[in-house]
C-alpha positions as CSV (number, residue, x, y, z in Angstrom):
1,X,-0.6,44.5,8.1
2,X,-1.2,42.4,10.8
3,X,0.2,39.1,12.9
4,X,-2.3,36.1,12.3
5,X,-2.6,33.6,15.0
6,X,-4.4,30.4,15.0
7,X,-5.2,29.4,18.2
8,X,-6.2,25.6,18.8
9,X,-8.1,25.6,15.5
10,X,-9.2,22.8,13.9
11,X,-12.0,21.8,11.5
12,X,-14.2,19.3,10.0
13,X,-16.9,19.4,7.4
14,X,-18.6,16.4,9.3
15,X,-21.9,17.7,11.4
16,X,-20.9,15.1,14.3
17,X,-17.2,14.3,13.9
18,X,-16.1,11.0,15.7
19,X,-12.1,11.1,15.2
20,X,-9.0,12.6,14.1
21,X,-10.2,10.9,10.8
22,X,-12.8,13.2,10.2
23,X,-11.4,16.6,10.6
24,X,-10.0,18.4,7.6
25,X,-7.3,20.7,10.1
26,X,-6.5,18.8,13.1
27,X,-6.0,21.2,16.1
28,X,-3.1,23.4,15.7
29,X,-1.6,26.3,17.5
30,X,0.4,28.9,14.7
31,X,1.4,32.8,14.3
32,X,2.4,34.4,11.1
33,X,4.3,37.4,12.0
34,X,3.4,40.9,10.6
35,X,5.2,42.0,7.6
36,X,6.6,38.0,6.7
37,X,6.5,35.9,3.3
38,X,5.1,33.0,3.9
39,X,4.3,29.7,2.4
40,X,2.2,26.9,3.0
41,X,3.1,24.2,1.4
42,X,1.4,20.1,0.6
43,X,-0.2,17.9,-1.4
44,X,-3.3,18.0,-2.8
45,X,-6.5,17.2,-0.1
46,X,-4.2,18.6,3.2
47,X,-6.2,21.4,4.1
48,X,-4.0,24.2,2.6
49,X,-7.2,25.6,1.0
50,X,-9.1,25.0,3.8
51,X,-7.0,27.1,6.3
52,X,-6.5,29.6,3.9
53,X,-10.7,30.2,3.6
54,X,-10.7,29.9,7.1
55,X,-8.4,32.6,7.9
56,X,-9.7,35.0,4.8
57,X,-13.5,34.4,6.6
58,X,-15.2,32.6,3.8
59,X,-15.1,29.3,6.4
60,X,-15.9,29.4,10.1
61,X,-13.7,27.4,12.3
62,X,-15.8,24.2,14.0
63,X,-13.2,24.8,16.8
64,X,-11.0,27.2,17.8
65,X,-10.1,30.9,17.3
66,X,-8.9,33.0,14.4
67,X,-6.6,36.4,15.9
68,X,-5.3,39.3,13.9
69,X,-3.4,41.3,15.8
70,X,-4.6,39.6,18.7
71,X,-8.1,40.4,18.1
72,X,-10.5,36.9,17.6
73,X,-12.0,37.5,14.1
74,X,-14.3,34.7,14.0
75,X,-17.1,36.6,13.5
76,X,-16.0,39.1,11.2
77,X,-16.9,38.6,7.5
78,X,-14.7,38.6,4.6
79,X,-14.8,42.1,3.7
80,X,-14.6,43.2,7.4
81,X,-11.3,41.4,7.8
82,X,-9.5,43.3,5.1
83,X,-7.9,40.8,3.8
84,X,-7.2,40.4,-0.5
85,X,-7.5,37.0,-1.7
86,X,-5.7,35.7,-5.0
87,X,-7.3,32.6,-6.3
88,X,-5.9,29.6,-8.6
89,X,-7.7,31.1,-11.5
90,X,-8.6,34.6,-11.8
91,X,-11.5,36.6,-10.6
92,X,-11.7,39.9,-12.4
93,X,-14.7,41.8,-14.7
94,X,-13.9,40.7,-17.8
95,X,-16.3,43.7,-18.7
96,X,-14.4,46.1,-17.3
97,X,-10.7,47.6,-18.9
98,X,-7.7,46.2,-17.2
99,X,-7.3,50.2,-15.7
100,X,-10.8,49.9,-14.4
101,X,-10.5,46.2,-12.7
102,X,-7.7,47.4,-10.6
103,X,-9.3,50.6,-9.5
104,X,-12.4,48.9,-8.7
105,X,-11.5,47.6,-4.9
106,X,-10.2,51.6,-4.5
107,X,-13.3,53.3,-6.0
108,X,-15.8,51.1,-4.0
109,X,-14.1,53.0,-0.6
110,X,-14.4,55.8,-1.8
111,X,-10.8,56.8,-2.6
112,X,-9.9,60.1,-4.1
113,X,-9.7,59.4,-7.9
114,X,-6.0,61.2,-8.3
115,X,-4.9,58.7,-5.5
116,X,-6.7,55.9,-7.5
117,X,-4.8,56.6,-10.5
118,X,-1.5,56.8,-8.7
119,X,-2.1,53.6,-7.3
120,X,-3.6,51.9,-10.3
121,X,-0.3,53.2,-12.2
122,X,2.5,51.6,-9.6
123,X,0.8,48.6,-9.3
124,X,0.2,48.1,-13.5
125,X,4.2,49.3,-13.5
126,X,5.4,46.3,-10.9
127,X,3.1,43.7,-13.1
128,X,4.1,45.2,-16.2
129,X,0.3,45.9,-17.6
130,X,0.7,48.8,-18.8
131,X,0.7,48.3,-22.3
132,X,-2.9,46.6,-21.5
133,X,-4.6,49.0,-18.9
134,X,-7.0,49.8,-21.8
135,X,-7.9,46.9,-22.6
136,X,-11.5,44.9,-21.9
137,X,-10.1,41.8,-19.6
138,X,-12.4,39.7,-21.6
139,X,-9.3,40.1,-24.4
140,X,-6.4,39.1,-22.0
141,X,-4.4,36.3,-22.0
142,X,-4.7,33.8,-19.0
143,X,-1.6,35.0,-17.3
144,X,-2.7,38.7,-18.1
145,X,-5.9,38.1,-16.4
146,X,-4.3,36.4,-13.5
147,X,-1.7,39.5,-13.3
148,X,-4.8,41.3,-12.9
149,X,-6.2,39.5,-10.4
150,X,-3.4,40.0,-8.4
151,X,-3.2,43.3,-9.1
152,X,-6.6,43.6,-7.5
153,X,-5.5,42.5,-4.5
154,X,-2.3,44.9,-4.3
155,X,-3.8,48.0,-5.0
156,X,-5.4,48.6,-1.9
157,X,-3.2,49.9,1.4
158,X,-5.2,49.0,4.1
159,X,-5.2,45.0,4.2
160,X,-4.2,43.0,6.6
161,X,-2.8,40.2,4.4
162,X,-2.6,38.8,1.0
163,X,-4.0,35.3,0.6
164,X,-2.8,33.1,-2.4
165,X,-4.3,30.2,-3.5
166,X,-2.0,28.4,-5.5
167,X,-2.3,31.8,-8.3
168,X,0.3,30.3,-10.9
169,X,-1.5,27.4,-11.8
170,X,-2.5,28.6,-14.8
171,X,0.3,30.8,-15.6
172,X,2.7,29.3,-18.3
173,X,5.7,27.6,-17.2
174,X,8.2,30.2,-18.3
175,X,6.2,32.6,-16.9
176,X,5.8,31.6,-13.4
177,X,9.6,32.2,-12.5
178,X,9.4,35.8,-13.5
179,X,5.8,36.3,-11.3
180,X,7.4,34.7,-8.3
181,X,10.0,37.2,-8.7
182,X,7.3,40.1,-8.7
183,X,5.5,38.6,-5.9
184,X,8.9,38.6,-4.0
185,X,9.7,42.1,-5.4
186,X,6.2,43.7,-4.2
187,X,6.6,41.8,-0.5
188,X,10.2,43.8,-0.1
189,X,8.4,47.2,-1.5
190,X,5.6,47.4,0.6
191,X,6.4,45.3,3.5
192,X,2.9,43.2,3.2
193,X,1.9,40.3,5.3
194,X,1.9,36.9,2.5
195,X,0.6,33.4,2.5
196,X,0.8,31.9,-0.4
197,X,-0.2,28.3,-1.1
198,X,0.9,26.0,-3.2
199,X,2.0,21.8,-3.2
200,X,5.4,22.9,-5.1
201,X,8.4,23.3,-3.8
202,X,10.1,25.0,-5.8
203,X,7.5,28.0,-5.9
204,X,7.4,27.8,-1.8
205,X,11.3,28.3,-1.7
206,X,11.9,30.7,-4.4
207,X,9.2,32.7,-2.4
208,X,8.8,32.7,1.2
209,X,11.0,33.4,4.4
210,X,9.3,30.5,5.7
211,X,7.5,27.3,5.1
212,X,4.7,25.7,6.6
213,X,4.6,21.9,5.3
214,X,0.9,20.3,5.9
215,X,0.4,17.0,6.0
216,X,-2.6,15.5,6.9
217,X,-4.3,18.3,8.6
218,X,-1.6,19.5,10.4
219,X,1.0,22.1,10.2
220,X,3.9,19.1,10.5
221,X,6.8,22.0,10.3
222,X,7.6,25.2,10.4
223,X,11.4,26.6,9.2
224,X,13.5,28.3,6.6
225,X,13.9,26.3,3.4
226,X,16.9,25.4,4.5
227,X,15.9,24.1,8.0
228,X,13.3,22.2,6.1
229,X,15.5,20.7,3.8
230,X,18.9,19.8,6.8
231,X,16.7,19.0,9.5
232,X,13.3,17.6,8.3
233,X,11.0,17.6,11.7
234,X,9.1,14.6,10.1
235,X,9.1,11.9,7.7
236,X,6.6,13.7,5.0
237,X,8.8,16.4,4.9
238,X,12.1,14.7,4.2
239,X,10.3,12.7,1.4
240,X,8.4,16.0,0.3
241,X,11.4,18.7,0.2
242,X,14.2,17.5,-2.1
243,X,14.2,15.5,-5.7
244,X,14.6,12.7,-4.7
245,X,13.7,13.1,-1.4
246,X,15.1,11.5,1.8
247,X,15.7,7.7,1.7
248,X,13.4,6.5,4.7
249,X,14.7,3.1,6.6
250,X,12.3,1.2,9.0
251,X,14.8,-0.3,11.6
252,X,14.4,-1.9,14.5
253,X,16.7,-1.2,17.8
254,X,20.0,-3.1,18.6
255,X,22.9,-3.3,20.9
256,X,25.0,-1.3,19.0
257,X,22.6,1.1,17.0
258,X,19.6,-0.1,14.7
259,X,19.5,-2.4,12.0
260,X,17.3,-3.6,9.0
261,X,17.7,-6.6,6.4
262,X,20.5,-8.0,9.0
263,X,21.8,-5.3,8.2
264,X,23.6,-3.2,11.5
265,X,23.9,0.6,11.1
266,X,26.1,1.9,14.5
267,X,24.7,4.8,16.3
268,X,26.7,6.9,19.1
269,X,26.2,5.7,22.9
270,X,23.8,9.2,23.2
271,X,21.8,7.3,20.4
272,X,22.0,4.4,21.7
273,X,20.3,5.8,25.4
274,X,17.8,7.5,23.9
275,X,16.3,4.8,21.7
276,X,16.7,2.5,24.7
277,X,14.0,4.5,26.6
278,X,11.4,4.8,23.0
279,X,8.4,2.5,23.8
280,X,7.5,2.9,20.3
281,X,8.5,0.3,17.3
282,X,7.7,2.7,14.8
283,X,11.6,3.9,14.5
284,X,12.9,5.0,11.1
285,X,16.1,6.6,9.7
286,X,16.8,9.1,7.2
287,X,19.5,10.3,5.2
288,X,19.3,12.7,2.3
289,X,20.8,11.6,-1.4
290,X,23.0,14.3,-1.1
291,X,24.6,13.3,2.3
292,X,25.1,9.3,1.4
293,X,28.8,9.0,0.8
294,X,29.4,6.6,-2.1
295,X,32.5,4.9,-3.5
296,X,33.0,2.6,-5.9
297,X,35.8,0.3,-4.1
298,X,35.1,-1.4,-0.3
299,X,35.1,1.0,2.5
300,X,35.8,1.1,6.3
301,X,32.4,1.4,7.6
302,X,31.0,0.8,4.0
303,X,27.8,-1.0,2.6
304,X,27.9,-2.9,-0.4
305,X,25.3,-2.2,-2.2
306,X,23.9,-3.3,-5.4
307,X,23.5,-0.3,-8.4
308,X,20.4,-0.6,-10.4
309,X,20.2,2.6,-12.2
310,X,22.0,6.0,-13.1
311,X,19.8,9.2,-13.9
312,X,22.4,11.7,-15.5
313,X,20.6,15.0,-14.6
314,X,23.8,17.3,-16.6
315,X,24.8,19.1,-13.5
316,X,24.5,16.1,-11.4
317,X,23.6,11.9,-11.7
318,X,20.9,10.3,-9.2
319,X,22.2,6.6,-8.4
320,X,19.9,4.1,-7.4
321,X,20.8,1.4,-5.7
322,X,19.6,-1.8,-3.2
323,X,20.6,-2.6,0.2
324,X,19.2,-5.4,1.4
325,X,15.7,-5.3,0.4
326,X,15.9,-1.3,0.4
327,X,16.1,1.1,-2.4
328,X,18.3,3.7,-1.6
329,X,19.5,7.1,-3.8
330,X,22.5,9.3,-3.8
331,X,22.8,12.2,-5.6
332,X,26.5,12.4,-7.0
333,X,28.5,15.3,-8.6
334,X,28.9,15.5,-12.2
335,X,32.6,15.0,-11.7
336,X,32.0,12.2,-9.3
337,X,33.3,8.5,-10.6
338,X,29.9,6.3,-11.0
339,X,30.5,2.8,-9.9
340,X,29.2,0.3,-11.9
341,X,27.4,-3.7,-10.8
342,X,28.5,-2.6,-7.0
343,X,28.9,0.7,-5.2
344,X,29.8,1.0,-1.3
345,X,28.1,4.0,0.6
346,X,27.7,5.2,4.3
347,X,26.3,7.4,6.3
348,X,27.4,10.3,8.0
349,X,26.0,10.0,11.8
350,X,25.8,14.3,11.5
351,X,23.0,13.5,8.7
352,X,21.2,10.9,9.8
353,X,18.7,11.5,10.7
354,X,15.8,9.7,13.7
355,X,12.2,9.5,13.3
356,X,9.9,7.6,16.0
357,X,5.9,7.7,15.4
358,X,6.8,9.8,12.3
359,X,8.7,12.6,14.0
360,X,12.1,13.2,14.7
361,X,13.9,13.1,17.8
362,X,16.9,13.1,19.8
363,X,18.6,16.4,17.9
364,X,20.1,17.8,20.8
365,X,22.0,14.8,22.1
366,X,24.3,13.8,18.6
C-alpha cells in the first residue's frame, strides 16, 4: 500500500489555459495516508474523475506532481503504478468464467497457480460468487458482473491503491448497502489503501474514514463525516452534506452582529471584532435544520417566522418556513409539537456558523 500525495497539481484540458476558469483541478496540495478509506465526494462535472485518472496514470497532470510514497510517479504508466481501478460500469471478459476473470490479473504475473486458486477462492468468498465462479460473465447479472470487476481488482497483493469510480451505479438499490458493507469489510481485512468516488453522501459516509468534498476543482474539505457535517469549512459543503442541507443567510455587518431583511441576528463581541476587520461583503451565515430551535409560542430571543410547509418523514418532520424574505428549514423530532400559521425559532450562537468569500472563519474565537 502506499501514501498518495498531490503536490500543487492542477489541470486543464485547455492547450493554453487563461484562468482559474479553464482548469478542470485547480492547484491543490493533498495526502492520502497508507492503509486509509477514503472518499471523494461532489457533483457531477468537479473533477472527481478527473483526479482519480490522474492519480491511476491514465491522465498526466498539466501541472504539478503525483507522489506515492514520496516517489513522483508522473511518468510511470498505469500498469507500472500498481494501482487496481474499479470503474462505474464493469470491465471484465465476458468470454471468460467468472473463476477465470478474477485469476486473470494473477496469471498475467506469473503467480503460482495453487496461490491463484487460493486467492481467487477468498476473494469469490468475501463477494459471495461462488455459486457463479463457473459461469461465462457474459451470463451474469449487472451487479454480478460489477462484483467481478471488483473482484479483479482485489485479487492481487501487491497494489498500491484501489481506485473507485462511482462502482455502484449500476448496482440495484437494495443491493448497494450490502456491497458498501463488503467494500468496508475487505478495507478492515487487508488493510488496503481506498478512494472511492462518488456525488452521494450517503455511500461516502457509510464508507470512508474520511471525506474529500470537491467543488469546483478543488478539494474544498477534508474531515470525518462528522466534522463535515458540525463544522462545514465552506458553503458547498453545508448545502451538500445533510437532507436538507444548511440554511445559508447573506447578511450584511452591524453594530451588534449581522442582519438581513431588517432583520438583526446578535453575535458575541469576539464576532463582532473579527467581522469588523473582514474587507469582504460577501458574509453569510449558516445554521443546520437540525440545530434551529423552534417553538410554537413567542420566544426571548425568538424570530417569528411564517410556516409554509410540513414534510412528515416518520422518524422525523422537515418544517419550512419564511423569515423575511428567507426560506429557512428545521428538522423537528417526531414527538416535537409542529406549530401551525406561525412558528418562532433561533439560533444557537455554538451552531452558527460564519462564511466570508465562501469559507468559514473565525472558529477559534466563539
Amino acid at each position: 500500500m502506499a501514501e498518495i500525495q498531490l503536490k500543487s497539481l492542477a489541470h486543464s484540458y485547455e492547450k493554453s489555459p487563461t484562468g482559474a476558469h479553464d482548469y478542470a483541478l485547480r492547484e491543490m496540495n493533498h495526502v492520502w495516508d497508507q492503509g486509509g478509506a477514503y472518499a471523494l465526494l461532489g457533483p457531477s462535472g468537479c473533477g472527481k474523475s478527473t483526479l482519480l485518472n490522474i492519480i491511476s496514470g491514465l491522465l498526466t497532470p498539466s501541472e504539478g506532481e503525483v507522489l506515492f510514497d514520496g516517489v513522483v510517479v508522473n511518468h510511470l504508466p498505469p500498469q507500472q503504478r500498481n494501482i487496481a481501478q474499479v470503474f462505474q460500469f464493469p470491465v471484465i471478459y465476458d468470454s471468460m468464467t467468472v473463476f477465470d476473470n478474477l485469476a486473470f490479473p494473477l496469471r498475467n504475473m506469473k503467480i503460482a497457480e495453487a496461490k491463484v486458486m487460493s486467492k481467487v477462492h477468498e476473494i469469490a468468498e468475501i463477494l459471495e460468487l461462488h455459486p457463479v465462479l463457473n459461469k461465462k460473465a457474459k451470463n451474469l447479472s449487472a451487479d454480478e458482473k460489477q462484483k467481478v470487476s471488483m473482484g479483479r481488482g482485489l485479487v492481487r497483493d501487491d497494489v498500491s491503491a484501489i481506485l473507485f469510480d462511482e462502482p455502484l451505479t449500476v448496482i440495484d438499490p437494495q443491493l448497494k448497502w450490502k456491497l458498501r458493507r463488503k467494500l468496508k469489510q475487505i478495507h478492515e481485512q487487508f488493510n488496503l489503501t481506498m478512494i472511492y468516488v462518488t456525488h452521494d453522501q450517503l455511500e461516502a459516509s457509510t464508507f470512508a474514514e474520511k471525506i474529500a468534498v470537491m467543488y469546483g476543482g478543488q478539494i474544498v474539505q477534508f474531515g470525518t463525516p462528522r466534522e463535515l457535517f458540525e463544522n462545514p469549512n465552506h458553503t458547498f459543503v453545508g448545502y451538500f452534506i445533510g437532507s436538507p442541507g444548511m440554511n445559508l443567510l447573506e447578511v450584511q455587518t452591524t453594530a451588534n452582529g449581522v442582519s438581513f431583511d431588517g432583520i438583526e441576528i446578535e453575535l458575541s463581541d469576539a464576532r463582532k471584532a473579527m467581522l469588523a476587520k473582514v474587507p469582504s461583503k460577501n458574509i453569510k451565515v449558516g445554521i443546520r435544520p437540525e440545530f434551529v430551535h423552534v417553538w410554537d409560542k413567542p420566544s426571548e430571543n425568538g424570530y417569528e417566522c411564517e410556516v409554509q410547509h410540513v414534510e412528515d418523514l416518520g422518524t422525523y418532520k422537515i418544517l419550512t418556513m419564511k423569515l423575511g424574505q428567507q426560506i429557512i428549514k428545521a428538522r423537528l423530532d417526531e414527538d416535537h409539537a409542529v406549530p401551525q400559521q406561525k412558528a418562532y425559532i433561533s439560533f444557537p450562537e455554538q451552531w452558527l456558523k460564519i462564511y466570508v468569500d465562501e469559507y468559514l472563519i473565525g472558529e477559534e474565537l466563539v
